[in-house]
N, C-alpha and C positions, 0 to 999 in steps of 0.2 A: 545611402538615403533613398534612393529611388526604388529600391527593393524593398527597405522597409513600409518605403509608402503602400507599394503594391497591394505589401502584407497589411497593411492596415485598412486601405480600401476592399479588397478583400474578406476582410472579418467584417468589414461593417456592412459587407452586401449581407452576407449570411446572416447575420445578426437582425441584417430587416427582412430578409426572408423568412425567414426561422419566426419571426415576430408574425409576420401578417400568414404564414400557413396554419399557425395558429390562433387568430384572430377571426379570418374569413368565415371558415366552417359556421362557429359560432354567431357569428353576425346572419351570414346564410339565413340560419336557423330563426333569430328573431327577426326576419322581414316576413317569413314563411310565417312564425306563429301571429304577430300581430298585426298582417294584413288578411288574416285569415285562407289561408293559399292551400292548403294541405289537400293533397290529391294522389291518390292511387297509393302506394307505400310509401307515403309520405303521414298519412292517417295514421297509421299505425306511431309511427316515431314519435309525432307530435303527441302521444300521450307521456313520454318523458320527458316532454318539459322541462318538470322541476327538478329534475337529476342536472343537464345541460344550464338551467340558470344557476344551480349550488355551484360548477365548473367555470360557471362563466369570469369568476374570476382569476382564474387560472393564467387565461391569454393577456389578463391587465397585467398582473403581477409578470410576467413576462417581459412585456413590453415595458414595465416601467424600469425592472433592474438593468434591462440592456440600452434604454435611455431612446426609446425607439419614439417620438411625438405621435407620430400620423397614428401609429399602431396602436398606441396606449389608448390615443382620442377615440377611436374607433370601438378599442376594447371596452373604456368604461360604460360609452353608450349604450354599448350592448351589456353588459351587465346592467347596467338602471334599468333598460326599460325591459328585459326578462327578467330580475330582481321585483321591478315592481309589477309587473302582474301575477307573479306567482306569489311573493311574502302574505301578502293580505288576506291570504285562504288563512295564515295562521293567525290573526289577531281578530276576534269578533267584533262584531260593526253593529253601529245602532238600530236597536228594534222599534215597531211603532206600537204605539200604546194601547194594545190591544189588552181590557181586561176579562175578558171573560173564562169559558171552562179550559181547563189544561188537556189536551189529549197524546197521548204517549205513540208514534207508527213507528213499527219494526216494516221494515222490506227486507225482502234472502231471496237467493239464489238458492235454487236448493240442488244448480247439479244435476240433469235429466232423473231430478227424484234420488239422488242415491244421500245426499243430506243424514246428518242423523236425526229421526224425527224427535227421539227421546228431549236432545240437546235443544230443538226450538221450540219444545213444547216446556222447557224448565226455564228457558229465556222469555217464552212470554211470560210463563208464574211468576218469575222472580221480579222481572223487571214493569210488572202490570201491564201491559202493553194494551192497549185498545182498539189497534186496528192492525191489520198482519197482510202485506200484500207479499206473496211468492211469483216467482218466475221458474221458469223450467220442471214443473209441476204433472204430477204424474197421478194416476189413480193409486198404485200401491201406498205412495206417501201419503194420499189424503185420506186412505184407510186408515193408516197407522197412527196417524197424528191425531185423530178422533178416537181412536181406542185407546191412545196415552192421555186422553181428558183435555183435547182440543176442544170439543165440543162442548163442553162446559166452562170455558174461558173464554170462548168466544162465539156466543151461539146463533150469530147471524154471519151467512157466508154466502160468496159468488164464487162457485167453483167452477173450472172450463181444465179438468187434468185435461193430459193427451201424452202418448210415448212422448219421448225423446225432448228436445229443449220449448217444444213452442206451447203447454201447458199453462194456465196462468188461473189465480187464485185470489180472491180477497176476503179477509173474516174481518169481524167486527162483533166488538162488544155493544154495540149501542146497533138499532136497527137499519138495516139498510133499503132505499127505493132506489126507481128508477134505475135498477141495476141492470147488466148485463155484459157484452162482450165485445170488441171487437179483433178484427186479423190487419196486422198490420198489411201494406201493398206491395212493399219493397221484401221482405224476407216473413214468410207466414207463421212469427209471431203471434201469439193470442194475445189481447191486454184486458184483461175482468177490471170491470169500475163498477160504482155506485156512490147513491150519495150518503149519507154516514148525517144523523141525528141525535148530534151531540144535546144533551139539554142544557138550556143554557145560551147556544150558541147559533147561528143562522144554517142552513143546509150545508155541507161541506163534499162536494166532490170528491171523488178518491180514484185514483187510477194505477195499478198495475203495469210500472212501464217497460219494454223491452223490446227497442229495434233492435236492427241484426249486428250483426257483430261483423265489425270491416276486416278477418281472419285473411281473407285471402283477397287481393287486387282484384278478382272479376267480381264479389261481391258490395266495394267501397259504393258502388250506383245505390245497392239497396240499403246501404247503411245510411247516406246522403237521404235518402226518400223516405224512410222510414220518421230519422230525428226531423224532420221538417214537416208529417203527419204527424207529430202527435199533437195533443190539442193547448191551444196556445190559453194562456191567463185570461179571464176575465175579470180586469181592475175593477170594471164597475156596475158585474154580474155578480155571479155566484163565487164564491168560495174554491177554488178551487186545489187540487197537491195530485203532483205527479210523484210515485215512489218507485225507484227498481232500476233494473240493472239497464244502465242508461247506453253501455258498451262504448261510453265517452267520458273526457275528462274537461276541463273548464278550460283547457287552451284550444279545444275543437270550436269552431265557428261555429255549427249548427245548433250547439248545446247552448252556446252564448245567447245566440240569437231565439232559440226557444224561452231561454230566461230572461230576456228583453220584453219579452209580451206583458209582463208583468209578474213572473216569479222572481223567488231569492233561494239559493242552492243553502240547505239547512247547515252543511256542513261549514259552508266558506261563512255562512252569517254567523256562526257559534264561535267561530274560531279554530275548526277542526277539520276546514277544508284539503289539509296536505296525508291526512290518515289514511294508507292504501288500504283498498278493499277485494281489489283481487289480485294475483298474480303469481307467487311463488307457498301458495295453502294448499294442494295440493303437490308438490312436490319438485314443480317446472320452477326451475332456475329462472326466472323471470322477477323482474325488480316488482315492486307494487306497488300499482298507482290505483287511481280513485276514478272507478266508473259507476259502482253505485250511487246514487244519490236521492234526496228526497227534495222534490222542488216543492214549494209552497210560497202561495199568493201574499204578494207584498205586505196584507192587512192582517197577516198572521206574525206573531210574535213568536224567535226560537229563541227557548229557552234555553236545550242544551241538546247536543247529540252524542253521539257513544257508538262506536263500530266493537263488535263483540264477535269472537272467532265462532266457527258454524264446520266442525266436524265432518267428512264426506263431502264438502262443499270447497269447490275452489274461490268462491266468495266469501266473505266477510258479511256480517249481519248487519243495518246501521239501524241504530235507533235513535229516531228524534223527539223531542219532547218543543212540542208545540203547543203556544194558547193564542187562543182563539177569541176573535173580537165577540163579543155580547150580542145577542138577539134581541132586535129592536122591534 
């Protein structure tokens, strides 16, 4: 008897071990993501998110078969509360009643220029597109893309090419003022805006977004510095839509707290916020999560979005389809 006991105290230590070694990690993870913690290669993880909340049930089911309390309790927690902030991207949420003109924004990455131009010059014809913000924007593509009859689909533009990724670009169908440029502080980034004259509709801001990219631990300072200059919502200004390659995903604090200003992430409002947009399109064995985005001011209504493959591009195209409240 006293050896079987052993043996059965024994299995039930491992069995709670085995429970909470696989519990913890997970748990870990959702203190980090939803106290907003993420620091130095930690940035980086936290855009997997929603792969880690799909698993998080993994350690419940775990702990429930081997009849573990503490561990199960522990386990579903952590599944609810990463279940519920990542599910919501896929169900759309109510719009406000904004009736006025519809306007169609594609944002791309285009790829320090290597993109194919042909493919988003067939993506704006087909898909109408009214406003076109690029990132990583080169002079050869902005030749190219005007000589495949860019410039005729879109023939008001703020262009700023430059080699390599910090290039940045805005067209539009409808006329653009008060346009112009600025360089990000943290990673010299370009971001072309202007404001866009829908008729029909009140001035509408446009901005070309794209802080740095937290790639490497000594860069995450300027990735922080960057998502925290861009410019925040004006609920009870102007109109305003940030679009482009954000090099964030909606579990990063900074991205949250930029859309606290008063944006809505078009994707997660449509019900299409879990669509990757960059990661294994070029070839890299990398999962693909959603750092594109178009943020647009709460008093704008999305209609729908659509992420569209981009050729040469290890981005993803996303197009929103947004209407716009009425000019008063």
């Amino acid at each position: 008897m006293r050896r079987e006991n052993r043996t059965a105290g024994r299995t039930t230590r491992i069995a709670a071990a085995a429970c909470w070694l696989a519990v913890l990690p997970t748990a870990a993870w959702a203190v980090f993501r939803l106290a907003g913690l993420e620091r130095g290669p930690l940035v980086q993880a936290v855009a997997f998110t929603p792969y880690v909340a799909a698993g998080s049930v993994a350690p419940l089911a775990l702990a429930l078969v081997l009849r573990r309390r503490a561990p199960a309790v522990v386990a579903a927690v952590t599944a609810l509360a990463l279940l519920g902030a990542v599910a919501p991207r896929a169900i759309g949420s109510d719009q406000p009643s904004a009736d006025g003109p519809t306007l169609r924004l594609l944002t791309a990455n285009l790829l320090l220029g290597g993109a194919e131009p042909a493919a988003l010059v067939d993506l704006v014809r087909t898909r109408r597109v009214d406003v076109l913000a690029v990132q990583e924007f080169t002079a050869d593509i902005a030749t190219e893309l005007d000589r495949l009859g860019l410039a005729a689909l879109l023939p008001y533009r703020e262009l700023h090419p430059e080699p390599g990724a910090s290039g940045s670009g805005l067209y539009s169908r409808h006329p653009l003022s008060a346009a112009g440029v600025r360089r990000n502080q943290g990673f010299p980034f370009r971001q072309a805006y202007g404001t866009v004259a829908v008729p029909g509709a009140p001035p509408l801001r446009v901005e070309s977004a794209h802080p740095a990219s937290p790639y490497a631990v000594r860069v995450v300072p300027d990735w922080w510095t960057d998502l925290r200059g861009q410019p925040p919502a004006t609920p009870h200004g102007q109109l305003s839509v940030l679009a482009g390659d954000f090099n964030a995903t909606l579990d990063h604090a900074p991205l949250r707290d930029l859309i606290a200003t008063g944006y809505v992430d078009a994707a997660d409002a449509a019900g299409a916020g879990l669509a990757g947009t960059w990661g294994p399109y070029d070839g890299d064995r990398i999962p693909p999560v959603t750092i594109d985005h178009v943020l647009a001011d709460r008093r704008i209504a999305v209609r729908a979005v659509e992420v569209h493959p981009l050729p040469g591009s290890d981005h993803r195209a996303v197009l929103a389809e947004l209407r716009l409240p009425t000019a008063r």
